[in-house]
C-alpha positions in Angstrom: 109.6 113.3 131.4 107.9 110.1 132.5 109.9 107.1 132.6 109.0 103.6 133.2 111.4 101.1 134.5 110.6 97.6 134.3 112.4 95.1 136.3 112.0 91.3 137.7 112.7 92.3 141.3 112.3 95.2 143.6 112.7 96.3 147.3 112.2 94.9 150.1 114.3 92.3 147.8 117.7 93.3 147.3 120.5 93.1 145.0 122.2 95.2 142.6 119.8 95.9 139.6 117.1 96.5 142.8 120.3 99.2 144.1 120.2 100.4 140.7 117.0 101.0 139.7 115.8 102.2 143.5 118.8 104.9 143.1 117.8 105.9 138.9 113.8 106.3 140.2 114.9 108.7 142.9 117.6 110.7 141.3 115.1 111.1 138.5 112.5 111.9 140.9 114.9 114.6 142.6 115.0 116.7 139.2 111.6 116.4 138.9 110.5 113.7 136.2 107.9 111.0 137.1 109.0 107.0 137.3 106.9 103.9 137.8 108.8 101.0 138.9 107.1 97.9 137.0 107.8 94.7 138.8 107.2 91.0 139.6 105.5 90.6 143.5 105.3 87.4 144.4 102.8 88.2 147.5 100.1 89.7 145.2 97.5 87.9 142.7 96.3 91.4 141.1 98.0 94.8 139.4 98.1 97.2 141.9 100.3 101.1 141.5 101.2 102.2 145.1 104.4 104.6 145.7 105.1 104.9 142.3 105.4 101.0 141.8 103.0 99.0 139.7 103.2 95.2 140.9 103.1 92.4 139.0 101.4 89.1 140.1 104.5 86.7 140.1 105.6 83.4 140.9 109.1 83.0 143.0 112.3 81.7 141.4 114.6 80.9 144.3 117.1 79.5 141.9 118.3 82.4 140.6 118.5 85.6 142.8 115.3 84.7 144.8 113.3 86.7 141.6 109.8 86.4 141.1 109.1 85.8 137.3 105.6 87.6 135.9 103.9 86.5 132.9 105.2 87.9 129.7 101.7 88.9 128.3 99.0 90.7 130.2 96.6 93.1 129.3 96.1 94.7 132.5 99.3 95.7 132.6 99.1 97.4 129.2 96.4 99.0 130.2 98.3 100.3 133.4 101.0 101.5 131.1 99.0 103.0 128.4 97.2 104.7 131.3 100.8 105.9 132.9 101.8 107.4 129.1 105.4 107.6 129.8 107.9 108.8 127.6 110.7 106.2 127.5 110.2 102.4 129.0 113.8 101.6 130.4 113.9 97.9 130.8 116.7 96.1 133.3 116.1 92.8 133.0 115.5 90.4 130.3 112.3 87.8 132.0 108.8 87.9 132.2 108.8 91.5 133.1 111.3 93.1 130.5 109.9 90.6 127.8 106.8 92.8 128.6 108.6 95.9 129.0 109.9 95.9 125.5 106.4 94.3 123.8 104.8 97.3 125.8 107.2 100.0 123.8 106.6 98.2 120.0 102.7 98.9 120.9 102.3 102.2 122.1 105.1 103.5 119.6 107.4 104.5 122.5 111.5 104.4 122.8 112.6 101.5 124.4 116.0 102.3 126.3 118.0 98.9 127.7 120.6 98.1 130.1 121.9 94.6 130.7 123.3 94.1 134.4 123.9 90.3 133.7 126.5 88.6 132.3 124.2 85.5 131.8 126.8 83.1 130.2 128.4 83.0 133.7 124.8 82.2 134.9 123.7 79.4 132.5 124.5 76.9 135.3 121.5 78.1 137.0 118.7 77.1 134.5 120.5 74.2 132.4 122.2 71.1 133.2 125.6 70.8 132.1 125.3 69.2 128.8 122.6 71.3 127.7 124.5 74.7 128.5 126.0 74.9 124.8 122.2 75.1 123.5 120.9 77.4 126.2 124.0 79.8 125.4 123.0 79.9 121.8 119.3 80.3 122.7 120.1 83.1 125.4 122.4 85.0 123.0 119.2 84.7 120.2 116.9 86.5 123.0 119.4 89.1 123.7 119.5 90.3 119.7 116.2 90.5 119.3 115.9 92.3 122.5 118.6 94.8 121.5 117.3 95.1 117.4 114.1 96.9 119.2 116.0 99.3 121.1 116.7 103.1 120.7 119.6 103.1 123.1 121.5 100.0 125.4 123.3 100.6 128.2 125.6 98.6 130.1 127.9 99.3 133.8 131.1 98.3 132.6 133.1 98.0 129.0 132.8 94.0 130.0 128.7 94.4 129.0 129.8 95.8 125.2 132.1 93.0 124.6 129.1 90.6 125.7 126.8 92.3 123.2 129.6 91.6 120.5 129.7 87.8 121.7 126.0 88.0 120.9 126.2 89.5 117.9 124.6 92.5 118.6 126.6 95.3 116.5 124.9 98.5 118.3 126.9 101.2 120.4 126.7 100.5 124.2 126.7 103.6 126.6 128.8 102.0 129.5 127.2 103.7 132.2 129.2 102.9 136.0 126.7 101.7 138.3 126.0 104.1 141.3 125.5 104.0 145.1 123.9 105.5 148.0 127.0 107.2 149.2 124.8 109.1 152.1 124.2 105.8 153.4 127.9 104.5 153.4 129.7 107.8 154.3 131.4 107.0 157.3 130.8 109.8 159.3 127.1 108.9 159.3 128.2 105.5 160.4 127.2 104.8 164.4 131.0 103.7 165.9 129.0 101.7 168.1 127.8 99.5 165.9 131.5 98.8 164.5 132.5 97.6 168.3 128.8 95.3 168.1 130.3 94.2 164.7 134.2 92.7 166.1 132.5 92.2 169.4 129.7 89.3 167.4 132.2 88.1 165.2 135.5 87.9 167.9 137.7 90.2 165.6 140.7 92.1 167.6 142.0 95.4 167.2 145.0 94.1 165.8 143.3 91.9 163.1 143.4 93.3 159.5 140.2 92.3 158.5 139.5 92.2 154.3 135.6 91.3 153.0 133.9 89.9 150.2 130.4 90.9 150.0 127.9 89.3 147.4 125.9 86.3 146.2 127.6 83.3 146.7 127.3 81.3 143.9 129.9 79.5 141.6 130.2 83.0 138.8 131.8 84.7 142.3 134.8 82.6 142.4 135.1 83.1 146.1 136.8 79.1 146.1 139.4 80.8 144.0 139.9 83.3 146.8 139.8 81.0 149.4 142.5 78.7 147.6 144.6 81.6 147.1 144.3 82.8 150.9 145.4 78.9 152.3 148.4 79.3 149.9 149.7 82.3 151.3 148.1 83.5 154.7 149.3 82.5 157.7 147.8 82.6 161.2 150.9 84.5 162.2 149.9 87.6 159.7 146.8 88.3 161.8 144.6 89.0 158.5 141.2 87.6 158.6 138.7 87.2 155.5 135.1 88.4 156.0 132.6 87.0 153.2 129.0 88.8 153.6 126.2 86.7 152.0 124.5 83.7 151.4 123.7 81.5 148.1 124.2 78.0 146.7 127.8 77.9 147.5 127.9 79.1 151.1 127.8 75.3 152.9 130.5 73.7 149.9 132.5 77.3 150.5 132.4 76.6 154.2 133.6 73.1 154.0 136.1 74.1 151.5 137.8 76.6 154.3 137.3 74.2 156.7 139.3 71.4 154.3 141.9 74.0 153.7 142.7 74.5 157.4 141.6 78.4 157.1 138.4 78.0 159.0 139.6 80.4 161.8 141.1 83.0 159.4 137.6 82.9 157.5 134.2 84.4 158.9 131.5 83.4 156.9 128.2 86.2 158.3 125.3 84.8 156.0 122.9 87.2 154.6 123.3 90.7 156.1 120.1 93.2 155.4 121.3 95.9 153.1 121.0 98.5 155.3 122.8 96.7 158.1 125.6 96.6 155.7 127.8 99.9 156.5 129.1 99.2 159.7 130.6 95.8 158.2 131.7 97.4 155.5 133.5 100.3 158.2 135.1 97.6 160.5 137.1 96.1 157.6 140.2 97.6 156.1 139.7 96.4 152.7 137.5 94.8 150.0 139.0 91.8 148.1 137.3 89.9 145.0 138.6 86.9 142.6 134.9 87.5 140.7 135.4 87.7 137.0 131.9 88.1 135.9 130.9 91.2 137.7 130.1 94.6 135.8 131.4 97.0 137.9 130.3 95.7 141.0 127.7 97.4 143.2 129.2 95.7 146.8 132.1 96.8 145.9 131.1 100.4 144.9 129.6 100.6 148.5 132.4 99.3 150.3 134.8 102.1 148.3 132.0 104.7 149.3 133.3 103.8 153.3 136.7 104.3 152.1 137.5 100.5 151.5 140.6 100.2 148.9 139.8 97.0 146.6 141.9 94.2 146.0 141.0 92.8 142.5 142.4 89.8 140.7 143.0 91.2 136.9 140.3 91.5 134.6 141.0 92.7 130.9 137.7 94.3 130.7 137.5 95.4 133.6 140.8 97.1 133.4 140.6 100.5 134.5 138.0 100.2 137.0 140.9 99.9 139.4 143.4 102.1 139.7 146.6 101.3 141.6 147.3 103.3 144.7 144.2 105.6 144.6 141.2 103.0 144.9 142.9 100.2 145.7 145.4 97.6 143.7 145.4 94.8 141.5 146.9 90.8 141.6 147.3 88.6 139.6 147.9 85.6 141.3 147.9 84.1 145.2 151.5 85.9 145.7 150.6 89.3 144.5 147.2 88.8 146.5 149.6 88.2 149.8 152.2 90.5 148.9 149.3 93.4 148.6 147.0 92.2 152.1 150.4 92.8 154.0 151.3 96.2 152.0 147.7 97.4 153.5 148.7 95.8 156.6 151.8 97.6 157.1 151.3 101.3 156.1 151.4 103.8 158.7 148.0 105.2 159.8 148.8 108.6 158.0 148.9 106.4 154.9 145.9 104.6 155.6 143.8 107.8 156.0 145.4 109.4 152.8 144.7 106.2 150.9 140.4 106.3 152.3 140.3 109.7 151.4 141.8 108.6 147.8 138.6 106.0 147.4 135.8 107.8 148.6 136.6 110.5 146.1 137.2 107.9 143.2 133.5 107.6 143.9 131.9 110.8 144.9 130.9 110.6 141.3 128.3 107.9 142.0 125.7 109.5 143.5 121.9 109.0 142.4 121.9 112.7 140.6 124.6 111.7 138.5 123.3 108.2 137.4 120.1 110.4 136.8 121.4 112.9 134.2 123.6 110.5 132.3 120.4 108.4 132.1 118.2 111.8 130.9 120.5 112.5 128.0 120.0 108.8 126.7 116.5 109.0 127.7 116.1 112.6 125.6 118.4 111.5 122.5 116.3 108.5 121.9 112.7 110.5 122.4 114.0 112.9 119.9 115.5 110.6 117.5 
């Protein structure tokens, strides 16, 4: 088949719809089908195809996930498309680009397939002052029908995307699809140990320290303040436990002060960005991942960090329910005390448990891989060519 994936962003940007799609183009690749990766390039004035990647003149949108925003309508990249004759167009975002994406499909008669990796009402804040977030809301969930009412198939990474679709009024069947990862990458056999002594040697960490991360975008929809409030009410000094959060955002300098107010500053490392591929030996020196996010869909960071063998620490999430499961990927709080009571359960297993529980993770993800993702996506992809 030939597919075309249209998205706002793609490498050398990163974040997890660029994961995504990078890891669907070359699983698809693998079993032999053909992809073009349409997306917005800031750094070109011209439609260009090289490496399988037809680039978009764009303008940048720092605001929200540093993506570059294309114009909605252009010929020349209809004609690239009409010229590329795919099969199925596969849009992942819902901008300038997807707009285009699923215009493109109503004119050359060809299935349109959808997945929605946002959960944009926790996003609104972004694009709309307060007051005017009730009208945006209602706008946004507009778009999002008549995006889905041209569709032959949505998917979504977690049940949490179907229930959005029903808060939109969208009455279609979602196929919730987990998002995958490059588990070559985060094995952690093919991780350098040196680079895990560089890692507590830059950041002063000691052997002794049980060191949990957070790895994302900081911006308000993580909740990290809600972790970092949770970790001043129970964490002492004394419990040698240390919080690494991995990334940068809006929040970063307010989350810094916030430590800082709550007298955790030297229990909490904030790194700042980290390059992607940098990211596995962080990921190795810690002993667990921990989140208080609520609007994530299955979580990409955290996917990665299980893929080194990482148990999660999740605050509950109804829709999200599931994803988790206690005792073999990692365990779930519901409040500061459970959060405490679980760091120093980690803390205090024997190593034997430790490596038992590792083990447990990386195989609740071996699952994941870009073959997989690949040939759930191929029997969407052939249901809706057929249909």
């Amino acid at each position: 088949m030939r597919i075309a994936l249209f998205t706002e962003t793609y490498l050398p940007y990163t974040n997890g719809v660029v994961t995504h799609v990078k890891i669907l183009k070359e699983g698809l690749e693998k079993l032999g089908h053909e992809v073009l990766v349409v997306c917005a390039d800031v750094d070109t004035r011209r439609h260009y195809i090289k490496d399988g990647v037809l680039h978009c003149p764009g303008r940048s949108f720092k605001r929200f996930y540093e993506y570059g925003l294309a114009s909605p309508i252009s010929t020349t990249r209809l004609r690239y498309i009409k010229r590329f004759n795919p099969d199925i167009i596969h849009i992942h975002n819902e901008f300038g680009v997807g707009f285009s994406g699923a215009m493109i499909a109503k004119i050359l008669k060809k299935p349109l397939v959808y997945t929605l990796h946002t959960m944009y009402d926790e996003y609104l804040y972004y694009v709309a002052p307060r007051p005017f977030i009730p009208i945006v809301r209602k706008t946004s969930h507009q778009y999002l029908r008549f995006l889905a009412r041209g569709t032959m198939a949505i998917t979504g990474p977690s049940k949490k995307v179907e229930e959005f679709f029903k808060e939109c009024g969208v009455k279609k069947m979602v196929n919730v699809i987990p998002n995958p990862v490059e588990l070559d990458i985060f094995e952690p056999d093919n991780i350098d140990p040196g680079k895990k002594h560089e890692f507590r040697k830059k950041y002063n960490i000691e052997d002794d320290v049980t060191l949990a991360c957070f790895c994302g975008r900081l911006g308000k929809e993580k909740s990290v303040d809600v972790m970092l409030n949770f970790w001043a009410e129970t964490v002492k000094p004394t419990d040698t436990l240390k919080l690494l959060i991995i990334g940068d955002g809006p929040s970063k300098e307010s989350l810094e002060k916030q430590a800082k107010k709550l007298g955790i500053d030297e229990m909490v490392i904030f790194t700042g960005k980290v390059m992607h591929d940098d990211l596995p030996p962080y990921y190795a020196s810690c002993d667990c991942y921990i989140t208080t996010s609520l609007s994530d869909t299955n979580s990409i960071s955290m996917l990665e960090a299980m893929a080194t063998g990482l148990p999660v620490l999740h605050l509950y999430d109804e829709l999200n329910e599931g994803q988790i499961k206690p005792g073999i990927n990692g365990f779930i709080f519901h409040d500061a005390k459970e959060m405490y009571e679980e760091l120093i359960g980690l803390k205090n297993k024997s190593e034997t448990e430790k490596q038992t529980l590792h083990f447990s993770v990386r195989d609740s993800v071996k699952q994941s891989g870009a073959e997989n993702l690949a040939n759930y996506l191929l029997t969407i992809y052939n249901n809706a060519f057929h249909s």
